[in-house]
Structures are given as C-alpha cells and as structure tokens.
FIVEX-498862 format. One record per residue (C-alpha): residue number from 1; residue in one letter; x, z, y. Coordinates in pm, whole numbers. Layout:
BEGIN
+-----+---------+--------+--------+--------+
: num : residuo :     xx :     zz :     yy :
+-----+---------+--------+--------+--------+
: NUM :       a :      X :      Z :      Y :
...
+-----+---------+--------+--------+--------+
//
This chain:
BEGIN
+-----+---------+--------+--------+--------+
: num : residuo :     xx :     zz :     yy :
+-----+---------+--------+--------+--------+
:   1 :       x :   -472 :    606 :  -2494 :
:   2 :       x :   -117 :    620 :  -2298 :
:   3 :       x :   -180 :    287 :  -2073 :
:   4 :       x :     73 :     13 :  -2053 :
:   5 :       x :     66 :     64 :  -1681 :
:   6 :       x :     13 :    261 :  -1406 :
:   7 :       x :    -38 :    148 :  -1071 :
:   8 :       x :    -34 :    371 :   -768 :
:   9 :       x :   -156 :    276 :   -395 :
:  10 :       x :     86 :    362 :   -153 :
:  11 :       x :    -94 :    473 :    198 :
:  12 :       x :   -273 :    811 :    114 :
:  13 :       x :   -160 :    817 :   -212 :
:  14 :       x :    226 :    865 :   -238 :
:  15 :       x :    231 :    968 :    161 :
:  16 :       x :     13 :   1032 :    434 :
:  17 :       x :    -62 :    772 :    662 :
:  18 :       x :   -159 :    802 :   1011 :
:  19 :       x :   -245 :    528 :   1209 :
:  20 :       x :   -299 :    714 :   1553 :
:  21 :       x :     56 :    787 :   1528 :
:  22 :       x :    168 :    440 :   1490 :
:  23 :       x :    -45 :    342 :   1774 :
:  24 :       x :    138 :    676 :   2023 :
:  25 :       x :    439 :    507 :   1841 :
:  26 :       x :    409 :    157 :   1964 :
:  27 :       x :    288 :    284 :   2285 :
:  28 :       x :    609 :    440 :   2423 :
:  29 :       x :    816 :    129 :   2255 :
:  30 :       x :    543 :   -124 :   2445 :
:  31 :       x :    454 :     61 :   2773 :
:  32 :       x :     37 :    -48 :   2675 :
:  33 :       x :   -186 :    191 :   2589 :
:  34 :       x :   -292 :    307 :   2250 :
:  35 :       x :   -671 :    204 :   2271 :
:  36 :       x :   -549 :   -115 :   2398 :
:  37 :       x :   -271 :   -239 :   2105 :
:  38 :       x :   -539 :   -137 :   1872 :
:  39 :       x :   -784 :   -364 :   2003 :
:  40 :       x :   -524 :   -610 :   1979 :
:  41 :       x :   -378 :   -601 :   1606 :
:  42 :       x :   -635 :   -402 :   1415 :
:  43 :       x :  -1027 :   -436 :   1582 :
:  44 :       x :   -924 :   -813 :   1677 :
:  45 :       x :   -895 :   -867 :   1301 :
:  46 :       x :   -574 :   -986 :   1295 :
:  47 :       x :   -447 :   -695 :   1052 :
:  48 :       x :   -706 :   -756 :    806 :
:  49 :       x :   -607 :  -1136 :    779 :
:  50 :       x :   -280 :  -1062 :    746 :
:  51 :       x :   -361 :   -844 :    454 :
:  52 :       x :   -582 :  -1089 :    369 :
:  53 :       x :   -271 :  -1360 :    322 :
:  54 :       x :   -308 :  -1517 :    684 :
:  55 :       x :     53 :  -1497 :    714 :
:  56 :       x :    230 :  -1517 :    451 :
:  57 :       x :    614 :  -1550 :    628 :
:  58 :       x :    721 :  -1154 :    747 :
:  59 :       x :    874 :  -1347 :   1057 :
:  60 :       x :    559 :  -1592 :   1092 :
:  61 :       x :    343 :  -1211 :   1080 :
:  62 :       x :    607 :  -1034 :   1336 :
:  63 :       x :    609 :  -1325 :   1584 :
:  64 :       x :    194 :  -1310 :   1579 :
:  65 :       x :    201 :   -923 :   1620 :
:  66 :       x :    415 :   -967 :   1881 :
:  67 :       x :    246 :  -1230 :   2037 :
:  68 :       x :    -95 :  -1062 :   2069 :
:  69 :       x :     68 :   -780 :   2192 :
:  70 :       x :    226 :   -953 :   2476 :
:  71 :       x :    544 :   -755 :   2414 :
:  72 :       x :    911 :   -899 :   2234 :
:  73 :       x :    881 :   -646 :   1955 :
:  74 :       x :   1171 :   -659 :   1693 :
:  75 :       x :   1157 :   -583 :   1334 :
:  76 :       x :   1310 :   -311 :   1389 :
:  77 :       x :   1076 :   -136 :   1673 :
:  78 :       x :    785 :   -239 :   1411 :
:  79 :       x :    949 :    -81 :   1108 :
:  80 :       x :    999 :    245 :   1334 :
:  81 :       x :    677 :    261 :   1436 :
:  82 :       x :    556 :    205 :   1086 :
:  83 :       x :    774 :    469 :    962 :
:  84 :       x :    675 :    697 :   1230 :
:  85 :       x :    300 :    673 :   1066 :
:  86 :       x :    400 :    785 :    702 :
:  87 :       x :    465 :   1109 :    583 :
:  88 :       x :    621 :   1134 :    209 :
:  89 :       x :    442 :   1366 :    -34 :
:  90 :       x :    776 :   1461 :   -256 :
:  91 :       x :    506 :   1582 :   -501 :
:  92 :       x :    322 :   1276 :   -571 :
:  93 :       x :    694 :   1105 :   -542 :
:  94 :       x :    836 :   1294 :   -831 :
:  95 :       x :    509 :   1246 :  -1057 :
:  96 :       x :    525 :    890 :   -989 :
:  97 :       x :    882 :    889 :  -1103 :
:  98 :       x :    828 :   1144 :  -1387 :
:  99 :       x :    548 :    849 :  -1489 :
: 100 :       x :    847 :    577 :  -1446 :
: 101 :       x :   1037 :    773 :  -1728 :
: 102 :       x :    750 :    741 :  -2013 :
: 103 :       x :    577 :    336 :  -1893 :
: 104 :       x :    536 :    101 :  -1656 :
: 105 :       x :    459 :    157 :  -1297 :
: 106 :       x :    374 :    -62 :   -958 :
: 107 :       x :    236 :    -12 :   -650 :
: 108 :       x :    -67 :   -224 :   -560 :
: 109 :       x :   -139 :   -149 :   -127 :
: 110 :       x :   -363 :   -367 :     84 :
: 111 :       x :    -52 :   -473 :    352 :
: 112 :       x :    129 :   -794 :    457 :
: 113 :       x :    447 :   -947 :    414 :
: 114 :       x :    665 :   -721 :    688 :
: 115 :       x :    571 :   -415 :    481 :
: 116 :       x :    685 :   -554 :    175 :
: 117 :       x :    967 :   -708 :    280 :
: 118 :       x :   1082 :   -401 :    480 :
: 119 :       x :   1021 :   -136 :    204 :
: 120 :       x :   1376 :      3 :    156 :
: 121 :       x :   1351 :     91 :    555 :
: 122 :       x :    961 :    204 :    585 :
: 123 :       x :    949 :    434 :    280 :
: 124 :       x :   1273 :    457 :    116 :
: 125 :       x :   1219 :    714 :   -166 :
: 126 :       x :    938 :    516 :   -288 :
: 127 :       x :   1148 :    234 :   -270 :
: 128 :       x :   1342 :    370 :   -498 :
: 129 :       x :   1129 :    489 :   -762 :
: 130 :       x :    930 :    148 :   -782 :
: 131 :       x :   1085 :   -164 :   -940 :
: 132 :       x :    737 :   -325 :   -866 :
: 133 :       x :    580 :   -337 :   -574 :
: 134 :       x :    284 :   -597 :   -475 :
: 135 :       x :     71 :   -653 :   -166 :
: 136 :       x :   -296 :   -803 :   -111 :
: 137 :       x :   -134 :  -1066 :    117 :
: 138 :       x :     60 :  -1221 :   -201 :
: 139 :       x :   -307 :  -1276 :   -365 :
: 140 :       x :   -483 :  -1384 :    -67 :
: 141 :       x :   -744 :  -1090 :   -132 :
: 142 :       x :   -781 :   -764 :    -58 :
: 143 :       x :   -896 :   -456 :   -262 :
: 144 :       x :  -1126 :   -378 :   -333 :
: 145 :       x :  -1248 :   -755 :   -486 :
: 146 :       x :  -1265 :   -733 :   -781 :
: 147 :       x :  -1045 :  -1077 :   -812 :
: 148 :       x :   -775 :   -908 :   -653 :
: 149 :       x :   -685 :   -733 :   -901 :
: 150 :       x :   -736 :  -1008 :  -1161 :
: 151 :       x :   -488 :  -1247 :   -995 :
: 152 :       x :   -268 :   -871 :  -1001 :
: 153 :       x :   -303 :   -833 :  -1373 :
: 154 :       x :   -179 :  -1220 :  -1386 :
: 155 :       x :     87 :  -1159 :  -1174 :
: 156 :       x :    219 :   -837 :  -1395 :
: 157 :       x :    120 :  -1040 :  -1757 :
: 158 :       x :    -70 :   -747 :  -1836 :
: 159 :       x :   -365 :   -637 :  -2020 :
: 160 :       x :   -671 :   -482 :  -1736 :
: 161 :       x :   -778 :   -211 :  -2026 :
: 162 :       x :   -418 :   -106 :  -2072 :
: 163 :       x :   -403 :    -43 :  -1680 :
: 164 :       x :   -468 :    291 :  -1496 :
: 165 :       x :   -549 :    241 :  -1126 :
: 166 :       x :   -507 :    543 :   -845 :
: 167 :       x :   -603 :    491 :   -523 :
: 168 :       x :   -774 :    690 :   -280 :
: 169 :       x :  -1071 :    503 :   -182 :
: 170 :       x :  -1351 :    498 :   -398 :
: 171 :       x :  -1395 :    129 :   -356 :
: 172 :       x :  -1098 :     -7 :   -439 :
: 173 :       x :  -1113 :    226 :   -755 :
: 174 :       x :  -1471 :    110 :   -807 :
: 175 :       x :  -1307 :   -307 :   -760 :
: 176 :       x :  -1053 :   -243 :  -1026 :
: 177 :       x :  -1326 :   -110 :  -1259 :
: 178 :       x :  -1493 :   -452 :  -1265 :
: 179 :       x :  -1198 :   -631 :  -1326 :
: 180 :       x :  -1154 :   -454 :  -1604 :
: 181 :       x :   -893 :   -151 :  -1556 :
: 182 :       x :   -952 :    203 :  -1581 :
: 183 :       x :   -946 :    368 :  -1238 :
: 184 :       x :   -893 :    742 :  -1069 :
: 185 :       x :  -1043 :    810 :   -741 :
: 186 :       x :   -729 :    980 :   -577 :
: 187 :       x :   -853 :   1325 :   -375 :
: 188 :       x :   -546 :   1544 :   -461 :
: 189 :       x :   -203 :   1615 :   -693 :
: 190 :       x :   -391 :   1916 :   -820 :
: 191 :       x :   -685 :   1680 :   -914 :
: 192 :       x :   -467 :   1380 :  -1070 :
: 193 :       x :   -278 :   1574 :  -1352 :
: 194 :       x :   -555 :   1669 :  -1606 :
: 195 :       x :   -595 :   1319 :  -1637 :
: 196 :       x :   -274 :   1202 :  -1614 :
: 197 :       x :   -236 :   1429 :  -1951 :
: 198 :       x :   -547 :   1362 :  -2119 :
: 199 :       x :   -402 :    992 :  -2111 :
: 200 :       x :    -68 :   1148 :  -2279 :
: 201 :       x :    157 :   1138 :  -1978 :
: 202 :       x :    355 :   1403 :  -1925 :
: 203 :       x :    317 :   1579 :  -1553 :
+-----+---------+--------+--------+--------+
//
C-alpha cells in the first residue's frame, strides 16, 4: 500500500554527519580543545536536553551553548561549524525529492530549535526539497519513544499505518513501530529502493 507519508531522518540518512568534525570545527573558531567542548555541550547532557525540549527559544539554546562554552559564539560561527559536520548524499537527496513528486514527505531528526530554525543555511538542498520539517525539541521527546512519534502523527493529522519511517538507527525505527507506523532500518540507497517500490513508489 503507497503510504500517505514518508518521513525521512536527516543526520545519516539524507547526509553524513560527523560530529568529530564539528568538534575540530568549533575548536579553531573557540581556541579550546576538542575533548574539552565536548565534555561541555554533548557528555554534560546539555545536547540531549535540548533535543529533549530544554530550550525551546534558538536564541535561549545559542546563549546556553555559548555560555557553557565560555566563548561569545554567534549564530553564525555555530551554523558553520554545523555545516562543516554534514556531508549531502545528492543520491538520497534526489530520491527524497523523486518521493515529494508522488506523496507526502517530512523530516523527523532528534535536534533543537537552532537547527531548525537555521535549516536554509545548515543544509540547504534539503531545505529545499522539504516543506515539512520537525524536531524532537518541538515534542519535548526524543526518538526513539514511542510517544514521540505519536504527538508527530498529531502534529502532521495523519494516520501512523499510512506512515513509512526511515531512519538509520534501529531504535528509533523499532519506537515508530510501536506507535504504530511502518518503519525501514536505513543501512544504504542500494538497500532502501526494493522497498521503496514494493510500497509503489517510484525510485
């Protein structure tokens, strides 16, 4: 059955993302040390709350960031360095937008507020192809609960079983499950586009 929707993570699904290079990245712009900012941001936890809907306000989230770095950073050093971390894959671009042409698509990602509200900057071409594009922090939940993608499927006014999930961890694909969508466990293009056409979408 063609689904009503399909909804694509971003990170490791449409590009490559590579968080040692955002760290190298924020180093030169900070002067601190790689090991060091990530103890900061992402083993202090303050990443995952943000994700989590901590901080809802992308200037509120920046000013934090900032602040437990101990360094002025703008939006515009942080959207670099984010940038700087994500690689495009034009082939998973131009199958999500091949997709667009025949139903509905979104992106669901586990991020805050800055990367949504900076999309057109961090990842342009996706930007693009995507109408729709929602973020854990907006539900106050992360993948891969289960509820998370409930308060999604409210959010969209759509039906779970006429949803088809990709993402590229097997527990956020296993989370959507529950709630009621059908899920692929993202590993390559190659991989995705038997199933893509077994569900009558065109590659």
């Amino acid at each position: 059955m063609k689904p009503e929707a399909v909804i694509f993570d971003m990170d490791d699904v449409l590009c490559r993302y590579d968080l040692g290079r955002r760290l190298r990245a924020l180093a030169r712009i900070t002067g601190q040390t790689p090991r060091d900012i990530r103890a900061a941001i992402w083993d202090s936890g303050f990443e995952d709350a943000a994700d989590s809907g901590g901080y809802p306000d992308p200037d509120d989230y920046l000013r934090e960031f900032a602040s437990r770095l101990g360094f002025p950073l703008t939006r515009a050093q942080w959207v670099a360095a984010r940038r700087e971390a994500m690689q495009p894959w034009p082939d998973m671009l131009a199958l999500a937008k091949s997709i667009g042409g025949q139903t509905r698509i979104a992106i669901y990602s586990n991020n805050g507020p800055l990367t949504k509200a900076a999309l057109d900057d961090l990842f342009p071409a996706c930007a693009e192809i995507f109408a729709e594009h929602y973020h854990s922090f907006e539900f106050g939940l992360k993948k891969p609960d289960p509820k998370s993608f409930t308060k999604l499927m409210e959010r969209m006014g759509t039906d779970p079983a006429r949803c088809w999930f990709i993402d590229d961890k097997k527990s956020n694909v296993t989370g959507a499950r529950m709630a009621g969508l059908r899920g692929h466990h993202f590993v390559s293009h190659e991989q995705l586009l038997p199933e893509l056409r077994a569900m009558g979408l065109a590659a």
